[in-house]
N, C-alpha and C positions, 0 to 999 in steps of 0.2 A: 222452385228452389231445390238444389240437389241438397242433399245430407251437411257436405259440408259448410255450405252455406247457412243451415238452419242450428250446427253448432255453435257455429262462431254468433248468431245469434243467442243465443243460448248462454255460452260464455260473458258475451258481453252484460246481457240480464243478468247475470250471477254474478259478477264484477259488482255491478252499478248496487245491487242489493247489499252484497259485502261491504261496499263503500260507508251504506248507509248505517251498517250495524258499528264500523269502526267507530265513525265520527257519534254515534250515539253510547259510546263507551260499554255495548253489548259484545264485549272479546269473547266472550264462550258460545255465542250463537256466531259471530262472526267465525270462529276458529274454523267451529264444526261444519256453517257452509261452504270455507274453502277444503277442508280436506274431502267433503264427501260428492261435491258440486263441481266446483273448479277445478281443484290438481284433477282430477283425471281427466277433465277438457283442454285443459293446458299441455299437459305430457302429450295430447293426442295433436295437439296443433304446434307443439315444438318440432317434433318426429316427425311433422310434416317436414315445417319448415325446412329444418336442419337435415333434409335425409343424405344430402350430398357427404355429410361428416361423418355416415354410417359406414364400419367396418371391422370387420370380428376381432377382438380382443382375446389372449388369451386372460387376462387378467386389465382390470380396472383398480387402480387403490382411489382410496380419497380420503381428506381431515372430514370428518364429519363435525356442524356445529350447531348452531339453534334453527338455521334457516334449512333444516336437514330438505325440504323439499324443492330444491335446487339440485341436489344428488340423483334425489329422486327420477328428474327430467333428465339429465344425463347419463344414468345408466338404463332407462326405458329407451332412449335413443341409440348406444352404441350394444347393449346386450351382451355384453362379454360373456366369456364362461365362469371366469372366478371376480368374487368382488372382495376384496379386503378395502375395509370399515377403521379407522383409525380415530379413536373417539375418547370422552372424557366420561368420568362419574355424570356430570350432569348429561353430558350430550348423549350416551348411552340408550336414555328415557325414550329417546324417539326412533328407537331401533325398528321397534312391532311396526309404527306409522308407515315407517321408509317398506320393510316389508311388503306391508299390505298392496305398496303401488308399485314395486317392481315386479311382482311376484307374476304378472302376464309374460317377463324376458328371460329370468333367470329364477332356477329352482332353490329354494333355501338353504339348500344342504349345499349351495356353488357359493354362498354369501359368510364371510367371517369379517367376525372384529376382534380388533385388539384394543384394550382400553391402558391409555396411557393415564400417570398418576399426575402428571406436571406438565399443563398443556403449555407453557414456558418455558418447555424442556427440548430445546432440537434434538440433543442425540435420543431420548428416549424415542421421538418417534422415527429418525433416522435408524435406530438400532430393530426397530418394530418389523420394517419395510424392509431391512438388509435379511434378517432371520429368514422370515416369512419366504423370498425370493432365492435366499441360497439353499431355502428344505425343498422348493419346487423348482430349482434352476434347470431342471431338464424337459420341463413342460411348459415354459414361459419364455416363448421366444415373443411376442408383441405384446406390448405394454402402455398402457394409458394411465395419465396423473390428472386430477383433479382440484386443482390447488383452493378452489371457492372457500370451499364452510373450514369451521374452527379458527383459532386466533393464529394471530399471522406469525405465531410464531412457528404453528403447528407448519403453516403452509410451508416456510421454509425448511422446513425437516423435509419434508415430503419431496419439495425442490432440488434441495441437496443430494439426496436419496435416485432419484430419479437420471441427474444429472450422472451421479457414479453409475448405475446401471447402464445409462448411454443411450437404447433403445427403447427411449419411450419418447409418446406424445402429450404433450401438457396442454388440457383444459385449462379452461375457466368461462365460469357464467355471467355474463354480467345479461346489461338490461336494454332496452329499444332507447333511443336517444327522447328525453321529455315523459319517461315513464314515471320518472319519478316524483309521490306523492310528499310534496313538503309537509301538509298540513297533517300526515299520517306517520312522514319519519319514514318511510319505507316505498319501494316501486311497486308498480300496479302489479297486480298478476295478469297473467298470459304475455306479458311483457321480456318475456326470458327470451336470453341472446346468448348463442356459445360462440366465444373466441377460442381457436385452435389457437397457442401460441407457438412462434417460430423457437426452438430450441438454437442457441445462440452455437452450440458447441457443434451440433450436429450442421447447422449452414455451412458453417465456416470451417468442418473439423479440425477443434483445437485439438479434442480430447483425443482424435485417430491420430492424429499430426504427431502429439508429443509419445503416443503410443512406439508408432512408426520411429519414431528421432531415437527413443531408450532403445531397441531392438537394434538400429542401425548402429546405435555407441557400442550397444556388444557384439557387434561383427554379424547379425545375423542380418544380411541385404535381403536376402530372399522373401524373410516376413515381411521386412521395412518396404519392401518394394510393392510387395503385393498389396499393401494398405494405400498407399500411396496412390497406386494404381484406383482404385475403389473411391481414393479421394476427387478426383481426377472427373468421375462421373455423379460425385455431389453437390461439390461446391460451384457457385455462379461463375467464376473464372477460376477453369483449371493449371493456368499456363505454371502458376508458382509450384504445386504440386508434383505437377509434367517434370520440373527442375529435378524436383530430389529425387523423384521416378528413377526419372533417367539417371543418374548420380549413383544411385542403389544396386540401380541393374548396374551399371558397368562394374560397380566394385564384386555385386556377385558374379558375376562372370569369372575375373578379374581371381578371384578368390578362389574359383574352383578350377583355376588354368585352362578356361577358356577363350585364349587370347584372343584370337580372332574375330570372335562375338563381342567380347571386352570393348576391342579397339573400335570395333563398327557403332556400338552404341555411344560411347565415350566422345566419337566425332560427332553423333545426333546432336547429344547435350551441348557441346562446345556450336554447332550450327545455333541452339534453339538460345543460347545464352547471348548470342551478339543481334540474335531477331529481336528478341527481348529487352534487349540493355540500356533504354530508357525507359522503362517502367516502374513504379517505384518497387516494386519487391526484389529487382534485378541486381544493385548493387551490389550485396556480399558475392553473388553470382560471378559478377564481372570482376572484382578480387581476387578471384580463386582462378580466372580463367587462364593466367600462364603457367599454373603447375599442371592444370588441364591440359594444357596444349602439351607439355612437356612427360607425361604421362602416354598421350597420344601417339607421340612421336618413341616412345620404347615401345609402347604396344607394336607400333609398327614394326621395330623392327624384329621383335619376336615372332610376328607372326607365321614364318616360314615353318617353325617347329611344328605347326602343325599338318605340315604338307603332308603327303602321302609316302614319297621318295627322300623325303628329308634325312639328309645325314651333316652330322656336327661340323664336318669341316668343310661345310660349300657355304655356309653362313656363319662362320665362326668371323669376328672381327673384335674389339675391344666394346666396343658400343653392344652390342649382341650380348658379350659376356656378363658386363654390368650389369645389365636387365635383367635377366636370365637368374641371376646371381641374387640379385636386390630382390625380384622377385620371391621368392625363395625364403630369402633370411625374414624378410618383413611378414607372410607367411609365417614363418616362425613366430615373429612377434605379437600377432592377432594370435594365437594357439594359447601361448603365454598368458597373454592379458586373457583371456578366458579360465584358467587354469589351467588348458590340459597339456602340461607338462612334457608328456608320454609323447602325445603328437607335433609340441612344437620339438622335442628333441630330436625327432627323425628327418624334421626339416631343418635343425640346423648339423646333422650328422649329412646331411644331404648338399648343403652349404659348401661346407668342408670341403667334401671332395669335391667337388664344381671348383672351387679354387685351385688345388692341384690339380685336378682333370685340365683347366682353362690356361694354366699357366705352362703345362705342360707343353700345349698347344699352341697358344699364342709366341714365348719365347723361344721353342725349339722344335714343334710341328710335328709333336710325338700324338699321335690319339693315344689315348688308352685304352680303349678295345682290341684296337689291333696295332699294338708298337712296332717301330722299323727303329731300334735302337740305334742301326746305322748310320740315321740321321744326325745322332747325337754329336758334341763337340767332344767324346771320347770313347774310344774303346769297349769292345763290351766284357773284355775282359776285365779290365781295369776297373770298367762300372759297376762291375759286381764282385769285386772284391773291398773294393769300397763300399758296396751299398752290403755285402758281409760285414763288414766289421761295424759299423752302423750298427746294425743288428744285435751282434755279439756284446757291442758298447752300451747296448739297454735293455740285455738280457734277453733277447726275444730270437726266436727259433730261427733261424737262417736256411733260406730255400735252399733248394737244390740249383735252381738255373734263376735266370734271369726270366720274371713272369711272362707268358702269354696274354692276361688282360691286368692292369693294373687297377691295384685296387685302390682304397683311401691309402691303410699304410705304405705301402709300397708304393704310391705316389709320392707322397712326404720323405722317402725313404730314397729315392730316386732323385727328389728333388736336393736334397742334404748333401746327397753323392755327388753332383751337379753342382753344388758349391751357389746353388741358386739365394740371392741374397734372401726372397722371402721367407725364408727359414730358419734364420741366419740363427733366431734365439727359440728355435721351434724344438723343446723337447720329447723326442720321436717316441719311448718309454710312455709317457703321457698322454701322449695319440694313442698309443695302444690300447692300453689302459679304458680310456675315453670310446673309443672303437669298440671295444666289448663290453661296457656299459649299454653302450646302445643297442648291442645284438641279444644283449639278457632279458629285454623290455618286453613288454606282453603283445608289443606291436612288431617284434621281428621274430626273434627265435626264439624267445624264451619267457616267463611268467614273474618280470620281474616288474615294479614300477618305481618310477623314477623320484626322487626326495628331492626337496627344492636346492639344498644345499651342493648337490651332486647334478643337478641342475645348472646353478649359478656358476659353479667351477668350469664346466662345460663349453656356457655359454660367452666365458672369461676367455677362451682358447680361441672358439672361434669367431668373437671382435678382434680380437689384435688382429690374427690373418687376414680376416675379411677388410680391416683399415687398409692394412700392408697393401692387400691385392689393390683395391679401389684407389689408392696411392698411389701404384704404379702403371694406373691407366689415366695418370692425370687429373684424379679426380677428387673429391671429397666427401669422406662417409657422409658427414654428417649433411651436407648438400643432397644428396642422392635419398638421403630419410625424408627428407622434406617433399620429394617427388613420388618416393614409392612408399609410404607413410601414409596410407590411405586418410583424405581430408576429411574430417570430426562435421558432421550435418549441424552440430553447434553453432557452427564456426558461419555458418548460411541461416540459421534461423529467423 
């Protein structure tokens, strides 16, 4: 007989004797032959058993409770380096015991407890576990829970604890099927069996998901994506995660005027949403899938901006402009709804002149880089003596000539001249005005930052234009919000 065969002999004669001391109401002789006889035959053939569930821990917690030698078997199996001990007045008493039998895995000075006053108290031990983890959160990257000993109320602390942390794994000991002694009220020993339990959040990532979804509601795709991603290679079917993957990445693209890349991903999604669209998580997907397509389809046509040799007026068409424009303003509006004031104001100071720039272009084929005034349905004398007095009419400095590149104002100022209906109630003073608001700002030339009120007035200016313009391509703001209004991951949940 090899060694372990003559323990497990051994074992069993130290059972069957214990057996004999219970049923003869000898509890202090019985006690003393399991702790000094058995638990250490037991831990040695659990550790066997169970070696498949060994793996380094930086930390173990557990409720510790009367059957503290069940803990016992569990951290002689996994060894971690820190063990926190969550325990009561009474359950304390059996500290030195637990000791005595890990003390072959882990050194005493790696072992702490915290004694709770109310083991009916979830937050006290929730509060124990949060502490304890946020003084060592820079050394506790894997984590194990324990939920066996203490009152279940304790276990739930622990539970809830655990589940906020995220990255742990949850014990529990239970016992071999028919171990258990009715006539004693309790299971045999050497009977012990650990159940790894499935963490339900971690299968399924709710808790990465809803992570991901809040990160995506404040504009940040990039994180939202990259969780997503990560989810994609946890859960038993990735396809629904794949969805918002993709969804995420194209709005970050998308976001950082990467059209190109935007439009290429955005067609994946829209591909992977009609492979999908009888599945049950597909629904909201197939929902959303005409403003998808309709997203798609401006993506497309933006995409030349990014050519090499790209110039404004080889791709300029009304379809172009909108995009380009909506682009832009909606931009604006994600800035906004994050706070930052300063950077949506550049994108809608940016807005602005894309309007004049566009309209400039579309109704009379003037570029503003390089104008041929020529073109114009008037004189360029005439045009600037009009667009003088314009000037002089809202107090503002009057050039010398007729501009070589046109700017914002002198676009609007041009345009007034031109008798161009979008203008018609555009007070050019107030563009000024407006115009050097923005150049004061700590994002163009100067150190100033923008007050929501001065802000909102701003933003007053450039809806009505931006209506006018989108009005006059046939079109409808509020239509077009719906398309380039980036879709809420809510709204798919």
């Amino acid at each position: 007989m090899d060694w372990q065969e003559t323990e497990r002999e051994m074992l069993a004669k130290y059972i069957s004797e214990w057996y004999e001391l219970e049923r003869k109401g000898e509890k202090r002789e019985a006690e003393s032959l399991y702790n000094e006889k058995i638990l250490p035959l037991s831990i040695k053939k659990f550790c066997q058993q169970h070696e498949h569930y060994k793996q380094k821990y930086d930390l173990f917690i557990a409720t510790l409770g009367g059957a503290w030698a069940g803990t016992a078997h569990v951290i002689s199996l996994l060894a971690p380096r820190q063990v926190l001990l969550i325990c009561t007045e009474e359950s304390r008493r059996h500290l030195d015991s637990l000791y005595k039998h890990i003390a072959p895995v882990i050194p005493l000075s790696a072992v702490y407890w915290e004694m709770i006053n109310d083991s009916n108290d979830v937050l006290q031990v929730y509060q124990v576990i949060k502490n304890y983890c946020w003084r060592r959160r820079e050394r506790i990257k894997t984590l194990a829970l324990d939920f066996t000993g203490g009152t279940k109320t304790m276990s739930a602390g622990l539970i809830l604890a655990g589940t906020v942390l995220g990255a742990a794994d949850f014990y529990y000991l239970g016992n071999e099927e028919g171990a258990y002694l009715n006539d004693l009220r309790r299971p045999r020993p050497g009977s012990e069996m650990l159940i790894k339990v499935e963490h339900p959040f971690a299968v399924f990532g709710d808790l990465e998901a809803e992570n991901a979804q809040r990160l995506a509601g404040q504009y940040n795709y990039h994180s939202a994506a990259s969780i997503y991603k990560q989810l994609m290679g946890k859960v038993p079917d990735p396809r629904y995660f794949e969805l918002h993957y993709l969804l995420c990445r194209s709005y970050n693209r998308w976001d950082n005027l990467e059209i190109k890349e935007a439009g290429e991903v955005i067609k994946e999604l829209i591909n992977r949403i009609r492979q999908y669209r009888y599945e049950d998580f597909a629904p909201r997907f197939v929902q959303i899938l005409p403003v998808l397509e309709k997203q798609a389809a401006y993506l497309d046509r933006l995409a030349p901006i990014q050519e090499k040799d790209f110039h404004i007026t080889e791709a300029l068409n009304a379809e172009f402009a909108v995009a380009l424009v909506m682009t832009i303003y909606t931009n604006a509006l994600r800035r906004e709804r994050q706070g930052k004031l300063d950077m949506a104001t550049l994108l809608l100071y940016r807005t602005l002149e894309m309007i004049s720039q566009f309209t400039l272009l579309l109704n009379y084929g003037l570029d503003t880089a390089e104008p041929e005034y020529e073109k114009l349905p008037m004189k360029k004398e005439e045009l600037y003596e009009k667009m003088a007095e314009i000037y002089k009419k809202a107090q503002l400095s009057v050039p010398a000539e007729l501009p070589d590149k046109i700017s914002l104002l002198h676009g609007y100022a041009l345009l007034k001249a031109l008798d161009d209906p979008l203008v018609q109630n555009v007070n050019i003073k107030q563009i000024s005005e407006q115009s050097n608001m923005r150049n004061n700002t700590i994002f163009a030339h100067g150190f100033a930052f923008i007050k929501p009120a001065a802000y909102e007035a701003f933003k007053r200016t450039v809806n009505a234009l931006l209506e006018a313009f989108i009005s006059r391509q046939g079109k409808c703001l509020a239509d077009e919000l719906q398309v380039f209004d980036f879709i809420n991951l809510e709204g798919v949940w």
